[in-house]
N, C-alpha and C positions, 0 to 999 in steps of 0.2 A: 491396606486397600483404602481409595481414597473414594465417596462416591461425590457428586456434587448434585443439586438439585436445584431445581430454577428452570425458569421459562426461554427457550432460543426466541428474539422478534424475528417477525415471516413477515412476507410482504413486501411494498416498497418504502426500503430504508433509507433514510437521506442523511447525507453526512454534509458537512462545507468547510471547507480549509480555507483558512482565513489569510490573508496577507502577508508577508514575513515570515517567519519558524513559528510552527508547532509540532505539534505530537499528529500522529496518524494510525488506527490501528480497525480492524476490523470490527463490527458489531456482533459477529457473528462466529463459534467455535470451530470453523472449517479451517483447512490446509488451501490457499490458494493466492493464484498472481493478484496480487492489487497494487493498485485501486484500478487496473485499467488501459487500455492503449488509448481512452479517449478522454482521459481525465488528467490535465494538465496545463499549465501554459509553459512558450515555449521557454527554455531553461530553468526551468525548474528543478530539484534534485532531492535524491534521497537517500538520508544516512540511515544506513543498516547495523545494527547489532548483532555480530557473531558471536553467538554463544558456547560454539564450540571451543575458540582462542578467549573468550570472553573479555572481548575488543571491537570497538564499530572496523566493520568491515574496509579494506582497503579497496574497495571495488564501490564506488558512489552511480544511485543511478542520475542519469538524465533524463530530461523530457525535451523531445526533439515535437513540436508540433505538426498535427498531419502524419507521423511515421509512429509515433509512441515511447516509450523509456529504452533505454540503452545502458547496459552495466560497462561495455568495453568489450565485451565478452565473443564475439563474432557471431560465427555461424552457429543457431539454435539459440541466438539470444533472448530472450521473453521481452517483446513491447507491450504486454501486461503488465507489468511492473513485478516487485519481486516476487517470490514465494515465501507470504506469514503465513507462518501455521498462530493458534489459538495460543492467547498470552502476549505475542510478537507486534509489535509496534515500530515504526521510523519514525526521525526528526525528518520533517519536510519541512525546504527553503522552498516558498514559494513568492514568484522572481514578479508573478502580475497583481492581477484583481481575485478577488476571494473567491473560489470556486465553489459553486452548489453541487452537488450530482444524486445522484441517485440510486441504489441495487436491488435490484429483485432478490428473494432470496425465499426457498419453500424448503420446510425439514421435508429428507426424502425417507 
């Protein structure tokens, strides 16, 4: 059994992806789509790690501006962007200007 102990931050979290490749991952130990349908500019992209083939993902998202990210994936696609669970991280190419944003976030 493993326990971990520590503080979750609440509030509003600000995160900003910077120009060119870096790293992106959650503040926070939830399961959910990030970073967002409105946090992007347009071509921008995101490499995923599949940890099940333990391999970045063949499936790259996009960011289409105004509509949100896109895996290829059709009908029931997430323009949230993908689904990190806690630990989970992407290389994000980002194609413009360094993005600021923002997350609310309350332990429930």
């Amino acid at each position: 059994t493993l326990t971990f102990v520590g503080q979750v931050p609440q509030g509003a979290l600000t995160y900003n992806i910077p120009a060119g490749l870096s790293t992106l991952a959650n503040q926070v130990p939830v399961s959910t789509n990030f970073p967002g349908s409105t946090v992007g500019n347009d071509g921008d992209l995101m490499y995923v790690w599949n940890s099940a083939s333990h391999g970045w993902s063949a499936t790259i998202w996009s960011y289409f501006g105004g509509v949100g990210w896109d895996n290829g994936g059709g009908a029931g696609n997430s323009v949230n962007g993908p689904v990190l669970n806690p630990a989970d991280g992407v290389f994000y190419a980002n194609s413009g200007a360094a993005i600021p944003f923002t997350q609310n976030f309350t332990v429930q």
